[in-house]
Backbone as XML, in Angstrom:
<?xml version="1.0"?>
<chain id="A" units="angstrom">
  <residue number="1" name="UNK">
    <atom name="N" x="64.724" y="162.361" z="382.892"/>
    <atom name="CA" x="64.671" y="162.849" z="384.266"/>
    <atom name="C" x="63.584" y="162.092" z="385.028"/>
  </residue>
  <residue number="2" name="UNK">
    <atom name="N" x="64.081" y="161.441" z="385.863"/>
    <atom name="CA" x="63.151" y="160.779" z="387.426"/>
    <atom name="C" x="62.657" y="161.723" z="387.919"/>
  </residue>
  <residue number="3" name="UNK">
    <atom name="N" x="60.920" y="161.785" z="388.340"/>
    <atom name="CA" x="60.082" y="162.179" z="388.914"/>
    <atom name="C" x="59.721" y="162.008" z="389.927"/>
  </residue>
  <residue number="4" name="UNK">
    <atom name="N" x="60.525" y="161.241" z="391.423"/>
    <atom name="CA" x="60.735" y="160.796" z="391.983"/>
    <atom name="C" x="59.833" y="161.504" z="393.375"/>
  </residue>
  <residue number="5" name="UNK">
    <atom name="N" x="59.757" y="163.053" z="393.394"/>
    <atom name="CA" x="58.846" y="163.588" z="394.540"/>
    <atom name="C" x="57.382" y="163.328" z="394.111"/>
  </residue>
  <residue number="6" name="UNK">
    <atom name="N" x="57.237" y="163.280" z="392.947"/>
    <atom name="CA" x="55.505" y="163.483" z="392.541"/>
    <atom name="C" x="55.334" y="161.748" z="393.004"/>
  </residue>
  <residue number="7" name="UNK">
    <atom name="N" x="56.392" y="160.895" z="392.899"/>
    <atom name="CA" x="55.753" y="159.119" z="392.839"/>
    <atom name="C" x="55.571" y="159.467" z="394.615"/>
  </residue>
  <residue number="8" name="UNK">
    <atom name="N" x="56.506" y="160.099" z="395.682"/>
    <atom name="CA" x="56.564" y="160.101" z="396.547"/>
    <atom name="C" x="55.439" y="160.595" z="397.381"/>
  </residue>
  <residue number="9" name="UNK">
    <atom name="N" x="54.583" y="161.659" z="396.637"/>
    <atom name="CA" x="53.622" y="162.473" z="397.142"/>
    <atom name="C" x="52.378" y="162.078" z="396.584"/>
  </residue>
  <residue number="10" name="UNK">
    <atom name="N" x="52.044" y="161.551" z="395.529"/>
    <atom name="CA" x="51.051" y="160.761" z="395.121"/>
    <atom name="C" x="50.721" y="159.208" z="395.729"/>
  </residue>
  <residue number="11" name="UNK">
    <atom name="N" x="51.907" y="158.760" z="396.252"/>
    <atom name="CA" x="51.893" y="156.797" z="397.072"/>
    <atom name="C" x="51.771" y="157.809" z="398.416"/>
  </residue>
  <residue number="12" name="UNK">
    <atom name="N" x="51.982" y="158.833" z="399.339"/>
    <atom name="CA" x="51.707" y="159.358" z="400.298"/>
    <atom name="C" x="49.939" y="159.149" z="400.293"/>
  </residue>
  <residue number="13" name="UNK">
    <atom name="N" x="49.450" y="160.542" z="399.086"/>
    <atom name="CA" x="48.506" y="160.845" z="399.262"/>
    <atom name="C" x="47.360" y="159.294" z="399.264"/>
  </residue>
  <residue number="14" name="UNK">
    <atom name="N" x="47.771" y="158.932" z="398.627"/>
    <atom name="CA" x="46.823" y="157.296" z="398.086"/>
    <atom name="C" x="46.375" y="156.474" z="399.297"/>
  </residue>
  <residue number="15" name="UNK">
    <atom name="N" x="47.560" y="156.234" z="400.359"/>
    <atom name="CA" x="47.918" y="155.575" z="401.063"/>
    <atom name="C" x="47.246" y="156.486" z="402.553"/>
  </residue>
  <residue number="16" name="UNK">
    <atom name="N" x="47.513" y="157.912" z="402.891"/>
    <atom name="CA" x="46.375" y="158.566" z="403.807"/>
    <atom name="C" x="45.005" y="158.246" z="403.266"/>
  </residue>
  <residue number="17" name="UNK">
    <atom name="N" x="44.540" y="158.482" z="401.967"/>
    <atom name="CA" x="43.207" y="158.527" z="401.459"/>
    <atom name="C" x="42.695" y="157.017" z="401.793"/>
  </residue>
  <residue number="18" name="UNK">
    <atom name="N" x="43.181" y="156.094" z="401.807"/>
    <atom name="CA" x="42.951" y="154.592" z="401.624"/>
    <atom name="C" x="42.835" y="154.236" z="402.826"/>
  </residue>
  <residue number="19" name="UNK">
    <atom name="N" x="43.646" y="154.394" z="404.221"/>
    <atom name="CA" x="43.579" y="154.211" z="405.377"/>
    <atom name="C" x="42.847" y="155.043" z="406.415"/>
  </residue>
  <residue number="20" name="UNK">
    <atom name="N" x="42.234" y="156.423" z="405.865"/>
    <atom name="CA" x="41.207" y="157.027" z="406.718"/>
    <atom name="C" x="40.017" y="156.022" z="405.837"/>
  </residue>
  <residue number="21" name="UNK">
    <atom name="N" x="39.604" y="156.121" z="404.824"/>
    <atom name="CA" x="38.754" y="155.973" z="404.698"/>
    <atom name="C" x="38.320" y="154.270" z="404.553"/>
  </residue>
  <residue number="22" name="UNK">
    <atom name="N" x="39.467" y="153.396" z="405.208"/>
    <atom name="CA" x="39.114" y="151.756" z="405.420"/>
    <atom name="C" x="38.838" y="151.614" z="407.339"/>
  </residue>
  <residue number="23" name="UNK">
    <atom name="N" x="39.422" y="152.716" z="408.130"/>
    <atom name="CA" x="39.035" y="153.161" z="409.198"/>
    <atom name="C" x="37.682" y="153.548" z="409.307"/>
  </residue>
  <residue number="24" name="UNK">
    <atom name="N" x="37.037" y="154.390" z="408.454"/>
    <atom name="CA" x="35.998" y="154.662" z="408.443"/>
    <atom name="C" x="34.780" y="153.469" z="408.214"/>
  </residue>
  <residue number="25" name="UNK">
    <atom name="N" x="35.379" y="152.465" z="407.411"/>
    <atom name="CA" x="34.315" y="151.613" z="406.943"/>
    <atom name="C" x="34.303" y="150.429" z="407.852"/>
  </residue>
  <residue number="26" name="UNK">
    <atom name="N" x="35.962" y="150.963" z="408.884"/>
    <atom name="CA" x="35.239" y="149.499" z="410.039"/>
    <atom name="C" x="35.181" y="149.804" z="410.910"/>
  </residue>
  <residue number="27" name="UNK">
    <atom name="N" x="35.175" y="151.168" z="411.583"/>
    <atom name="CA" x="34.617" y="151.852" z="412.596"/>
    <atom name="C" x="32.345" y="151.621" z="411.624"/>
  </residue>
  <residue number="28" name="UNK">
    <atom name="N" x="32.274" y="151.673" z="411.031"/>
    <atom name="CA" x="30.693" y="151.410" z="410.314"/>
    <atom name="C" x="30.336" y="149.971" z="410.315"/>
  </residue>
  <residue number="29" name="UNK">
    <atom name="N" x="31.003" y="149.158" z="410.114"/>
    <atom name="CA" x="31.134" y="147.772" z="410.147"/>
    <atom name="C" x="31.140" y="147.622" z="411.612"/>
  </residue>
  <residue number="30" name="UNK">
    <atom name="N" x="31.284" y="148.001" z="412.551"/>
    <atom name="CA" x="31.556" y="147.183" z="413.835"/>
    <atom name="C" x="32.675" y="146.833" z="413.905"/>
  </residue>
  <residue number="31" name="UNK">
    <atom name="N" x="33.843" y="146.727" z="413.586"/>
    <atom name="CA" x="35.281" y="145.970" z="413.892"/>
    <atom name="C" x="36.039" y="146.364" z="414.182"/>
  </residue>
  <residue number="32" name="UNK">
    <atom name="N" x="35.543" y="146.709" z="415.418"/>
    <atom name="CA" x="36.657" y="147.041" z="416.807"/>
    <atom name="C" x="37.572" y="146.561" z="416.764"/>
  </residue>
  <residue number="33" name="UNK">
    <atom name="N" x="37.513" y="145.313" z="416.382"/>
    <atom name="CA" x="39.075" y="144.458" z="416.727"/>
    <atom name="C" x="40.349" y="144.493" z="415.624"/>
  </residue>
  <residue number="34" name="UNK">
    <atom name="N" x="40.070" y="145.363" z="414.617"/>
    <atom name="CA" x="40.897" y="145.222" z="413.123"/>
    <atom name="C" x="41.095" y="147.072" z="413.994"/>
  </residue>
  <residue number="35" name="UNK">
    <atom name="N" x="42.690" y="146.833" z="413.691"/>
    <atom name="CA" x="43.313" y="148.000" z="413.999"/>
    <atom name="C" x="44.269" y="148.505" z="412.768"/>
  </residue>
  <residue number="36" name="UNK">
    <atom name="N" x="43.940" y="149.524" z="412.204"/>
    <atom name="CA" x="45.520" y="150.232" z="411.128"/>
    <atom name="C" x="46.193" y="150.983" z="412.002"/>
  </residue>
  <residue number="37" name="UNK">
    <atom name="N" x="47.470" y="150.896" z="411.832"/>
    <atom name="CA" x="48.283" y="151.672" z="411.980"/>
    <atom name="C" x="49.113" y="152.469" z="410.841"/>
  </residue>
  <residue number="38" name="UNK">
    <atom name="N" x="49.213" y="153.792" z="410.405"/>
    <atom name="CA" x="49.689" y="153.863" z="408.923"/>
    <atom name="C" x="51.214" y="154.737" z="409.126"/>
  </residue>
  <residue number="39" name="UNK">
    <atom name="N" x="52.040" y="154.058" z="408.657"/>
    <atom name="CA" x="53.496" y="154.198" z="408.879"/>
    <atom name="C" x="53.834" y="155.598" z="407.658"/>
  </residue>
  <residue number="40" name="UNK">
    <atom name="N" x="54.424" y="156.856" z="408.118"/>
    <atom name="CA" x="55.199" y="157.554" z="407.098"/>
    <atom name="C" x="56.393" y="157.825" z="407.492"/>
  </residue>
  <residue number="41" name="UNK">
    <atom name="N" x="57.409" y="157.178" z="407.080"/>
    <atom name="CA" x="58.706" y="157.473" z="407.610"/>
    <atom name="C" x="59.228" y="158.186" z="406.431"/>
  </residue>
  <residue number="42" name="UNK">
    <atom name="N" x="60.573" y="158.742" z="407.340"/>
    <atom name="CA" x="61.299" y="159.600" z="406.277"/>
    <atom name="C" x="62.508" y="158.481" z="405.884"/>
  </residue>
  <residue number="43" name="UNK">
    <atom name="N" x="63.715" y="158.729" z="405.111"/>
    <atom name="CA" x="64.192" y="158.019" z="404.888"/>
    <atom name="C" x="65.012" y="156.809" z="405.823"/>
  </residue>
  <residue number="44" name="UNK">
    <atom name="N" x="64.611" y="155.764" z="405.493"/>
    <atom name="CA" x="64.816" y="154.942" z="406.466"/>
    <atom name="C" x="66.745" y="154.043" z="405.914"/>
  </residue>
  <residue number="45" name="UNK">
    <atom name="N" x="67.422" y="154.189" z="406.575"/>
    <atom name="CA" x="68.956" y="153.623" z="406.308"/>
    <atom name="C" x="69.111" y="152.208" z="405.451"/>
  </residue>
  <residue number="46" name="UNK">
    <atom name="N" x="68.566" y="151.925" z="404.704"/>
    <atom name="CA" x="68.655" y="150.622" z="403.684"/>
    <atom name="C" x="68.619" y="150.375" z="402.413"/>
  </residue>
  <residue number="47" name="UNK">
    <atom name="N" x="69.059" y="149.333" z="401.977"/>
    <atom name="CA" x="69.488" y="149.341" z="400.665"/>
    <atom name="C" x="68.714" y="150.092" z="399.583"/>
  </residue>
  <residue number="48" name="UNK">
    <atom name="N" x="67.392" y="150.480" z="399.941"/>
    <atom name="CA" x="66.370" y="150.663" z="399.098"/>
    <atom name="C" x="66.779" y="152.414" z="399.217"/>
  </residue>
  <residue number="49" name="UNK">
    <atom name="N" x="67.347" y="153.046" z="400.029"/>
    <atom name="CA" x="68.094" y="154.151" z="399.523"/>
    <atom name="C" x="68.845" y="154.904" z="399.068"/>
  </residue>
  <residue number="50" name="UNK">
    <atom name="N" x="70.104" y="153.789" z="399.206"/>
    <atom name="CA" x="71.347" y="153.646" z="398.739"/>
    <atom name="C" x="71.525" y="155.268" z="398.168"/>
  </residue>
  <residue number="51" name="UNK">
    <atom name="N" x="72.121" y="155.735" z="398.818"/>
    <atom name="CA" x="72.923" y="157.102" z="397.897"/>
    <atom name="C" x="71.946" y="158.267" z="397.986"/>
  </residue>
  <residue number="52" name="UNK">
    <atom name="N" x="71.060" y="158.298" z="398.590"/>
    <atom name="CA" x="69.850" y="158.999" z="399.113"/>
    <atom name="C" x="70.533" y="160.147" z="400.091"/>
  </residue>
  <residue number="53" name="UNK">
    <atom name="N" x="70.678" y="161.426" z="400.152"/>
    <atom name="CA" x="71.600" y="162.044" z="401.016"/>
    <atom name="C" x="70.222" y="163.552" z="401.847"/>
  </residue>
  <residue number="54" name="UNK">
    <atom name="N" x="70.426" y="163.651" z="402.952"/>
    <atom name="CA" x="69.295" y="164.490" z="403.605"/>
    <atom name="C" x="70.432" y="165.443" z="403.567"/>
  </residue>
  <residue number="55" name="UNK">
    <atom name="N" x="69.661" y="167.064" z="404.084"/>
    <atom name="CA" x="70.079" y="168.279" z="403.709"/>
    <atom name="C" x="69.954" y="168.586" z="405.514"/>
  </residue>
  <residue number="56" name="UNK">
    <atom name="N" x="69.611" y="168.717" z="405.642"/>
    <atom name="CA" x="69.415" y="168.567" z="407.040"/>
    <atom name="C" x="69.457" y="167.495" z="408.245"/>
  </residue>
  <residue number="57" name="UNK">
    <atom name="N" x="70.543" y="167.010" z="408.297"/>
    <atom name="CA" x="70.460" y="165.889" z="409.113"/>
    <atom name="C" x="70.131" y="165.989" z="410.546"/>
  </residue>
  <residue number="58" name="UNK">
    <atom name="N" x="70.219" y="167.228" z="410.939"/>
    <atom name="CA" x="70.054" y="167.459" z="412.670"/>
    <atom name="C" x="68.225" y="167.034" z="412.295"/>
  </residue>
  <residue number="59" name="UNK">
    <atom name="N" x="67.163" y="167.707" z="411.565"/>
    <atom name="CA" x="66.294" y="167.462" z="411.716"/>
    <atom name="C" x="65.115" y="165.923" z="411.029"/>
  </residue>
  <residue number="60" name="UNK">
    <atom name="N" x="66.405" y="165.718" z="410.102"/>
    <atom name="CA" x="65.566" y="164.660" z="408.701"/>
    <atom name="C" x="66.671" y="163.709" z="408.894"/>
  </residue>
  <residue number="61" name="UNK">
    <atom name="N" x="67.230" y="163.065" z="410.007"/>
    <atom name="CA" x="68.516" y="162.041" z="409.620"/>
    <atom name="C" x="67.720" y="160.807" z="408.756"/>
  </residue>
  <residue number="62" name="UNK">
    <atom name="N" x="68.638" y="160.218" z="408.167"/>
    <atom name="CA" x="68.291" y="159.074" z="407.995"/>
    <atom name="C" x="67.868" y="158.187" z="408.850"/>
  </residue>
  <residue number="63" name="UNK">
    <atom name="N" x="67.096" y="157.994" z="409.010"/>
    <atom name="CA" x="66.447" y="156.596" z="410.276"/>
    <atom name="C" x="67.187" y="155.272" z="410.539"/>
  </residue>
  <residue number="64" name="UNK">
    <atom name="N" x="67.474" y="154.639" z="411.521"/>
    <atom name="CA" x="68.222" y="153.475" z="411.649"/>
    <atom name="C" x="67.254" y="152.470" z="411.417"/>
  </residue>
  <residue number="65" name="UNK">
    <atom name="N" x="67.257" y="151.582" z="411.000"/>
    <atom name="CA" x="65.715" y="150.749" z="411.224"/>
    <atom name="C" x="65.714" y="149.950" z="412.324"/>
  </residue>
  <residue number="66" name="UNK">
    <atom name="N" x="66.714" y="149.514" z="412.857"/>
    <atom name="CA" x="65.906" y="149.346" z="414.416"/>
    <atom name="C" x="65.266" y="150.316" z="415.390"/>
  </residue>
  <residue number="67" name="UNK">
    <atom name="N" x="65.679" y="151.332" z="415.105"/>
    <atom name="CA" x="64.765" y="152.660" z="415.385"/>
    <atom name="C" x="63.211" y="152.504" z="414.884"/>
  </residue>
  <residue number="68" name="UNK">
    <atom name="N" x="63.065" y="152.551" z="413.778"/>
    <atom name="CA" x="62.278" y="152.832" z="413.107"/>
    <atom name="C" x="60.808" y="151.803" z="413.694"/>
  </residue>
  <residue number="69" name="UNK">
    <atom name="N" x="61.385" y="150.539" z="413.771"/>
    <atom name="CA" x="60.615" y="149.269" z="413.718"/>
    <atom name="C" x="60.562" y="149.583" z="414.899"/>
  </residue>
  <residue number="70" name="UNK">
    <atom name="N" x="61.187" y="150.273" z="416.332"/>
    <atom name="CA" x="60.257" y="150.189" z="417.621"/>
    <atom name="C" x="59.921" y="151.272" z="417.768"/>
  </residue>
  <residue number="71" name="UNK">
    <atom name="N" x="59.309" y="152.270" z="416.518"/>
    <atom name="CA" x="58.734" y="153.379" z="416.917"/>
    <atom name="C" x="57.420" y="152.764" z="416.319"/>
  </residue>
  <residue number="72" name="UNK">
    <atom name="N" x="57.585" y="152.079" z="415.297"/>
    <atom name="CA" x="56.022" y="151.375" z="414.502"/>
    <atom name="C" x="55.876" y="150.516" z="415.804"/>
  </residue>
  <residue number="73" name="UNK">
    <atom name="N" x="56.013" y="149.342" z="416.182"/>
    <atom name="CA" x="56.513" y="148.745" z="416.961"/>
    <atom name="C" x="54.901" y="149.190" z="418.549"/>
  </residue>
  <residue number="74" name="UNK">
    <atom name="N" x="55.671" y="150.459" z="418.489"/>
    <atom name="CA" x="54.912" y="150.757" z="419.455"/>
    <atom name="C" x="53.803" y="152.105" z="419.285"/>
  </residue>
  <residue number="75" name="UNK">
    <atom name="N" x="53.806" y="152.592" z="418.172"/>
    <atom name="CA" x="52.780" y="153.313" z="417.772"/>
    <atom name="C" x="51.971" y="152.256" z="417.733"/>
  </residue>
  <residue number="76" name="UNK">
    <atom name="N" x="52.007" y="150.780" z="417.172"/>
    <atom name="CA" x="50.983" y="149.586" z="416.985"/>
    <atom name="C" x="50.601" y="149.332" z="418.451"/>
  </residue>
  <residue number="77" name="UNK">
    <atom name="N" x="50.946" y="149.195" z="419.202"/>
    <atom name="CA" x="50.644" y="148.844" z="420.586"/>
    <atom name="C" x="49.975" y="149.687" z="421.063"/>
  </residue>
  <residue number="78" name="UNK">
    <atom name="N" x="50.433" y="150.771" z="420.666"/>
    <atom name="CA" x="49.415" y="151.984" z="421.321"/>
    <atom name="C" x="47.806" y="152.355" z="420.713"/>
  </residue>
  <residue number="79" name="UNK">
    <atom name="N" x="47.826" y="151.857" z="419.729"/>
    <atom name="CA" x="46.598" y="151.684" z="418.495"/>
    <atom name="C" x="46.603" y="153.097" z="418.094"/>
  </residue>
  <residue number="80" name="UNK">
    <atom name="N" x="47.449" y="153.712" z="417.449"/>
    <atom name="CA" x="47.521" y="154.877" z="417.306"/>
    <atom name="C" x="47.285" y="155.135" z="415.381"/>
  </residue>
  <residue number="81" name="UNK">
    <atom name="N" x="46.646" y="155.709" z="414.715"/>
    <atom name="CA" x="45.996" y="155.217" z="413.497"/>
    <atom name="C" x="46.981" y="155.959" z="412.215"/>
  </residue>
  <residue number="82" name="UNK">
    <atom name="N" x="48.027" y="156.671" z="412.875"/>
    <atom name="CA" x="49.429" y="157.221" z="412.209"/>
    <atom name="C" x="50.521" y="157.613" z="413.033"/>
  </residue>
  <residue number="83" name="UNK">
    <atom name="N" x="51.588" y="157.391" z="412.175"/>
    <atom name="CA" x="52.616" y="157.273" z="413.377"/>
    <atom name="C" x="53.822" y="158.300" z="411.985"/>
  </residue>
  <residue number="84" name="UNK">
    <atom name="N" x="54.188" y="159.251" z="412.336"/>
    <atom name="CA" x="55.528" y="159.762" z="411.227"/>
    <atom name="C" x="56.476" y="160.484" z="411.910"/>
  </residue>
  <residue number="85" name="UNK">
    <atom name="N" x="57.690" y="159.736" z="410.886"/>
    <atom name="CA" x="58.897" y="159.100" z="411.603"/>
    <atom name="C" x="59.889" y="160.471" z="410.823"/>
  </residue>
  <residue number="86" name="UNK">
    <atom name="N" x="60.942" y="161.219" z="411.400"/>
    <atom name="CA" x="60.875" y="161.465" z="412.657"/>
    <atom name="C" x="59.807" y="162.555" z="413.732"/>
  </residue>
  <residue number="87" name="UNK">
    <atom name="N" x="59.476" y="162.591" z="414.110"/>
    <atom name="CA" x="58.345" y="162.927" z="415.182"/>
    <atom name="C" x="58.068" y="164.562" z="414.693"/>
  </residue>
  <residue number="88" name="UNK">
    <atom name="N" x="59.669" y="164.968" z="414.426"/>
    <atom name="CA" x="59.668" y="166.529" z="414.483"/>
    <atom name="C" x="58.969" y="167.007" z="413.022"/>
  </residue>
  <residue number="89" name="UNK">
    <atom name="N" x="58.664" y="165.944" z="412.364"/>
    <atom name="CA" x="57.952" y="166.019" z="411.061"/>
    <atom name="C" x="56.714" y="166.274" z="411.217"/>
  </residue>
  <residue number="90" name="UNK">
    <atom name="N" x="56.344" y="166.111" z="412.597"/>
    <atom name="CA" x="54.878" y="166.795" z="413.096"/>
    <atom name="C" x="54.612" y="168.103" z="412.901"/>
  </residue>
  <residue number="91" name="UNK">
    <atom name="N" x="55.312" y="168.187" z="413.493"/>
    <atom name="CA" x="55.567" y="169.893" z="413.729"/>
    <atom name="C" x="55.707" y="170.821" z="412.420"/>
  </residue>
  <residue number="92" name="UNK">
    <atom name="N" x="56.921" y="170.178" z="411.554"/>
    <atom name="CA" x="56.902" y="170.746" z="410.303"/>
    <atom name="C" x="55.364" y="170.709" z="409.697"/>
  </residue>
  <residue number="93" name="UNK">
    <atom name="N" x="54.959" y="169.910" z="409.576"/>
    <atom name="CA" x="53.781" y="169.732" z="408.882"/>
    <atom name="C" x="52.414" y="170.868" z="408.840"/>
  </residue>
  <residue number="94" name="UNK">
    <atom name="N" x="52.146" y="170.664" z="410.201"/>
    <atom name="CA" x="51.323" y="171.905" z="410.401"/>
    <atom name="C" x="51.498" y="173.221" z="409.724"/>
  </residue>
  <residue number="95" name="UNK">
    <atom name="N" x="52.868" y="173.589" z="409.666"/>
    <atom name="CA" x="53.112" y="175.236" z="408.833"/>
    <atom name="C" x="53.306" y="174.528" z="407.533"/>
  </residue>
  <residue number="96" name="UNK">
    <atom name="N" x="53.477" y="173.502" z="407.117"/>
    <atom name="CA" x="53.232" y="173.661" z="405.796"/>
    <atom name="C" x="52.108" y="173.992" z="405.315"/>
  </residue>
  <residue number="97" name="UNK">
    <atom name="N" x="51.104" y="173.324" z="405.911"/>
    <atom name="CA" x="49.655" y="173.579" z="405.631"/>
    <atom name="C" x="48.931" y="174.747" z="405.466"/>
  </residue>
  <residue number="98" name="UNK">
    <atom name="N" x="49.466" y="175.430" z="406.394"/>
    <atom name="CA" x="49.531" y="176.910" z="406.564"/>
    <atom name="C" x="50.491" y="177.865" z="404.779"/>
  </residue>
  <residue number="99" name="UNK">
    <atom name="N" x="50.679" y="177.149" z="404.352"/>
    <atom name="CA" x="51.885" y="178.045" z="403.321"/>
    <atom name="C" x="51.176" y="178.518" z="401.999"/>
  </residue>
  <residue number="100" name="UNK">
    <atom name="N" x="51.146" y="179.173" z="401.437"/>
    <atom name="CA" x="50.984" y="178.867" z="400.334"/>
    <atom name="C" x="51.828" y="178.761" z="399.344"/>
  </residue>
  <residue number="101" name="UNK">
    <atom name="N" x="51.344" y="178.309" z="398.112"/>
    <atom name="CA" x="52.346" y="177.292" z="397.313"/>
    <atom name="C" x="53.662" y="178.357" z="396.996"/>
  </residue>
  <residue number="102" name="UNK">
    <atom name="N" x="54.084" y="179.637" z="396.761"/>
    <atom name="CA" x="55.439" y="180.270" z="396.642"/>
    <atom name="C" x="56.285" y="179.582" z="397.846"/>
  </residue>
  <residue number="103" name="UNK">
    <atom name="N" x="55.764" y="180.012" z="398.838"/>
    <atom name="CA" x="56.435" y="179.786" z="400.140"/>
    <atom name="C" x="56.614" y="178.283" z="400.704"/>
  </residue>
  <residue number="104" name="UNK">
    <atom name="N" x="55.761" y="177.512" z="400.245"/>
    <atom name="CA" x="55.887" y="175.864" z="400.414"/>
    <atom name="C" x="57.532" y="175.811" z="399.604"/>
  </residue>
  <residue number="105" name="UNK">
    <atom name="N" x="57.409" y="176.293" z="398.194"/>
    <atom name="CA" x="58.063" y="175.979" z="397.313"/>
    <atom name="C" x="59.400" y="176.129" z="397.918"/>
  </residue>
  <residue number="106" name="UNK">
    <atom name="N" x="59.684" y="177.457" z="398.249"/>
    <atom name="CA" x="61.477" y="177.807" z="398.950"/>
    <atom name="C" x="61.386" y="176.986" z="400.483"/>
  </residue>
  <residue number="107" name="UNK">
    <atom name="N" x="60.763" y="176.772" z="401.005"/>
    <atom name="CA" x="60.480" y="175.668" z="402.053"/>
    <atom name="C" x="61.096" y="174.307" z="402.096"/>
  </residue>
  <residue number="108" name="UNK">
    <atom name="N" x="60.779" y="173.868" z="400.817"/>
    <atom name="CA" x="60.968" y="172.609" z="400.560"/>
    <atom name="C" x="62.491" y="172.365" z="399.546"/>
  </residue>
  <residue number="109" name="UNK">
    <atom name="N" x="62.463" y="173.806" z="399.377"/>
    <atom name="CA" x="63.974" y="173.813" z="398.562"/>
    <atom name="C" x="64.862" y="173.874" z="399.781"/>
  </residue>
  <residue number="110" name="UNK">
    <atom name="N" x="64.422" y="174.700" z="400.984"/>
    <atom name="CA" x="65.367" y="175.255" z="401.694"/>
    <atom name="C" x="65.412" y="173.362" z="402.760"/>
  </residue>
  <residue number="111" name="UNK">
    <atom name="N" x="64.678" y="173.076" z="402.810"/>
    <atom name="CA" x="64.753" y="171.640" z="403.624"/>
    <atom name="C" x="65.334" y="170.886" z="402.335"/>
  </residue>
  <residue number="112" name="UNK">
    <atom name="N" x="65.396" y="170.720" z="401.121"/>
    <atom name="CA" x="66.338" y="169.712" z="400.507"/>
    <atom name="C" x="65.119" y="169.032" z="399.786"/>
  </residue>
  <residue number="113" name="UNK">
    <atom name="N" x="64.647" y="169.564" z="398.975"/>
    <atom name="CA" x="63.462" y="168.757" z="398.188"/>
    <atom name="C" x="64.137" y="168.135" z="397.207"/>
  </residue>
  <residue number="114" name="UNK">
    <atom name="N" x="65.290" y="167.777" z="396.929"/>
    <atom name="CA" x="66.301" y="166.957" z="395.787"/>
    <atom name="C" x="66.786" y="165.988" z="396.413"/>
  </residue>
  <residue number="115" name="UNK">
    <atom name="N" x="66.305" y="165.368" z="397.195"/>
    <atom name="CA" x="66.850" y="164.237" z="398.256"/>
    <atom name="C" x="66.874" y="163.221" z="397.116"/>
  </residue>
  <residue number="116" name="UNK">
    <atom name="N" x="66.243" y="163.034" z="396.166"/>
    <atom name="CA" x="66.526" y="161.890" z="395.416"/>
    <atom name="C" x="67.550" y="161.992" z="394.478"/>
  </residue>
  <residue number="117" name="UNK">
    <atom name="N" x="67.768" y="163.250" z="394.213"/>
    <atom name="CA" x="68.995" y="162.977" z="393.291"/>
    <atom name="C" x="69.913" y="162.600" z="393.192"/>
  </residue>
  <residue number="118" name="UNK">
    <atom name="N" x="70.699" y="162.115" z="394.283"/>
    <atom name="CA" x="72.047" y="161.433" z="394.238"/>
    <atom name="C" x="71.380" y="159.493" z="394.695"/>
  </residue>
  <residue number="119" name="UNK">
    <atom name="N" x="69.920" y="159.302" z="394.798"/>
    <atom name="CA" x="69.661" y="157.762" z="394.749"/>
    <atom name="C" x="70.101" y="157.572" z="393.852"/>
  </residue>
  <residue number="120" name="UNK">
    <atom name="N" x="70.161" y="155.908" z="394.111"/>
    <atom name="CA" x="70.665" y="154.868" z="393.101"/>
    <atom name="C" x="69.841" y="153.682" z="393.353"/>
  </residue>
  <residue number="121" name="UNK">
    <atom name="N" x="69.198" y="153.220" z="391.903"/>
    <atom name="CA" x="68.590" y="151.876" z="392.004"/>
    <atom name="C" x="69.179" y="151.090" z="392.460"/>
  </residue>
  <residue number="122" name="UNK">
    <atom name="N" x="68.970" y="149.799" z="393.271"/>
    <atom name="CA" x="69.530" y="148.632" z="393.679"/>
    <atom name="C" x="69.066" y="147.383" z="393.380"/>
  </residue>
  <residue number="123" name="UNK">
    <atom name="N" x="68.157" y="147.398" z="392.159"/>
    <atom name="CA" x="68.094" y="146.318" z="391.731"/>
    <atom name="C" x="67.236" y="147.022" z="390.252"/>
  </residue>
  <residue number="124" name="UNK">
    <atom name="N" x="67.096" y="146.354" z="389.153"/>
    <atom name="CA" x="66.976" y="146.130" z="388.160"/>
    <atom name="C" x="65.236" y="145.947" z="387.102"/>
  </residue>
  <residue number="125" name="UNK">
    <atom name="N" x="64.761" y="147.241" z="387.743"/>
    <atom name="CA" x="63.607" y="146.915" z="386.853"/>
    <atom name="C" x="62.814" y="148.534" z="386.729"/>
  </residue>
  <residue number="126" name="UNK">
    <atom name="N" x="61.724" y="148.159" z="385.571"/>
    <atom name="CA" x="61.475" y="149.518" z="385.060"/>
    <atom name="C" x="60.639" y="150.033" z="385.670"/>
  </residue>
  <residue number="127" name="UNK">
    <atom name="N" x="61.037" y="151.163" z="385.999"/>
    <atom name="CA" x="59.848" y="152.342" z="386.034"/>
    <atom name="C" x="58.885" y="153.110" z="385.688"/>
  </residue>
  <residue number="128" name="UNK">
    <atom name="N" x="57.515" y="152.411" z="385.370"/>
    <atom name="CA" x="56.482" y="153.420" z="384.209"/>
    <atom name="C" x="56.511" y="154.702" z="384.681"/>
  </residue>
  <residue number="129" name="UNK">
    <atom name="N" x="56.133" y="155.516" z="384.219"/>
    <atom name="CA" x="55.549" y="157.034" z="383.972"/>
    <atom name="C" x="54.259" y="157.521" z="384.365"/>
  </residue>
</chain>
């Protein structure tokens, strides 16, 4: 069995932790001019999802990626230091925070927390543990 939400929520967490705190060290450094922008999209329409199916599509569609690339696109222009794709994932977010873990749990069942189970690799190599 693929473990596929924990790789998803651990490269999340790594990736917030890594970009507040390289913000932090060049907001200390002086370097105004080095800008992050940190991208979390939801599933984005390409090969790398292949067979990937959302439970909710009115709120979690799959992303088009020309969509996608002029919402980064212009979150970058705007110097905006996170940008997550689709927008209404804002919103969700906040009451998650608010949950505690029973209620996260049927939350995330009731939004489709098995989104990976019908993926399919598209190319050919291993996965450590």
């Amino acid at each position: 069995k693929q473990w596929y939400q924990r790789r998803v929520a651990i490269t999340a967490g790594v990736i917030t932790g890594f970009t507040r705190s390289l913000l932090c060290d060049l907001e200390y450094a002086g370097a105004d001019h080095v800008k992050v922008t940190t991208v979390f999209p939801h599933f984005i329409d390409t090969g790398l999802v292949t067979g990937a199916t959302v439970k909710l599509p009115q709120l979690f569609p799959l992303l088009k990626p020309e969509w996608a690339v002029e919402q980064i696109l212009t979150a970058t222009r705007e110097d905006r230091d996170e940008v997550i794709l689709p927008r209404i994932t804002n919103y969700v977010l906040v009451f998650v925070y608010l949950m505690d873990t029973k209620v996260f749990r049927a939350f995330c069942k009731l939004l489709g927390n098995d989104l990976m189970k019908t993926f399919r690799q598209t190319r050919e190599h291993r996965m450590e543990h």
